[in-house]
C-alpha positions, 0 to 999 in steps of 0.5 A: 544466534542463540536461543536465550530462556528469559525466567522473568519474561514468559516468552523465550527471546533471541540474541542477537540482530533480529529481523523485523518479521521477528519483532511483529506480533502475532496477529501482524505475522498472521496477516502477512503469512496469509495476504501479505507476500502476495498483495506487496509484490503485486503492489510494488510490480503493479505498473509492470503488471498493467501497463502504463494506460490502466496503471493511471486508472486502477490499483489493486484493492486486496488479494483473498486467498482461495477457501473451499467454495472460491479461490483467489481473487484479486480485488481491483479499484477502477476509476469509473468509465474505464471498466472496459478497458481492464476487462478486456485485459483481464486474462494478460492480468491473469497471465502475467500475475502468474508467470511473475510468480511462478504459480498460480496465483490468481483465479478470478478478478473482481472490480470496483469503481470509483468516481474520481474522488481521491484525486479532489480530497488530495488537492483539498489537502495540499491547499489547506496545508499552507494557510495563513492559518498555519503560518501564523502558526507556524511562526509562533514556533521559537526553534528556528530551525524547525521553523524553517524546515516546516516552512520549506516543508510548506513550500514544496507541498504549495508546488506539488 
């Protein structure tokens, strides 16, 4: 790969495959530079990290990384009357937060409940989805191709 001076473009561009962290601007690479490496990792281990019990009823918020008068905190969503629980597992959260990471990554935790109510505005949405409504709109289509990929697309959100 080799470094290319464009005279019409005011940024020097990369021949060659570049990787996606490449195309991002910079205010997206900030973002990931600071947050992002932590706060997806935790996402995408977070079963492994809580168990399977609090993993049903919490799910990580967002990751501040430390300043000069707090360090890192990580900000938990936690279905209201379960707050116990996770407290009580606080330090292992902690612990295995920094033994997957192989630093110390996390200080504090902070939580926030929530009453439940993702669970009813995701039902709401999967019964609105197939109306008759939508049908009949879906049935003006003149592609029948596509016609029959939004109706089996229907189908399995009525399942779900």
């Amino acid at each position: 790969m080799s470094l290319k001076y464009n005279s019409k473009q005011r940024y020097k561009s990369i021949q060659g495959l570049r990787s996606f962290k490449d195309t991002l601007p910079t205010e997206a690479k900030r973002i990931l530079s600071k947050k992002g490496k932590v706060y997806n990792d935790t996402l995408d281990n977070w079963k492994y990290i809580v168990g399977k019990d609090l993993f049903k009823v919490c799910y990580p918020k967002s990751f501040k990384s430390s300043n000069k008068l707090r360090g890192n905190c990580l900000n938990i969503m936690v279905k209201r009357g379960s707050e116990v629980d996770l407290e009580y597992s606080k330090k292992d959260i902690i612990k295995k937060m920094n033994s997957y990471f192989g630093y110390h990554v996390v200080e504090s935790i902070k939580f926030n409940t929530f009453g439940g109510q993702l669970d009813r505005k995701k039902e709401k949405n999967s019964l609105n989805v197939t109306k008759s409504e939508h049908i009949k709109k879906i049935d003006k289509i003149k592609n029948d191709k596509i016609k029959n990929s939004l109706l089996e697309l229907t189908k399995l959100f009525k399942n779900r």
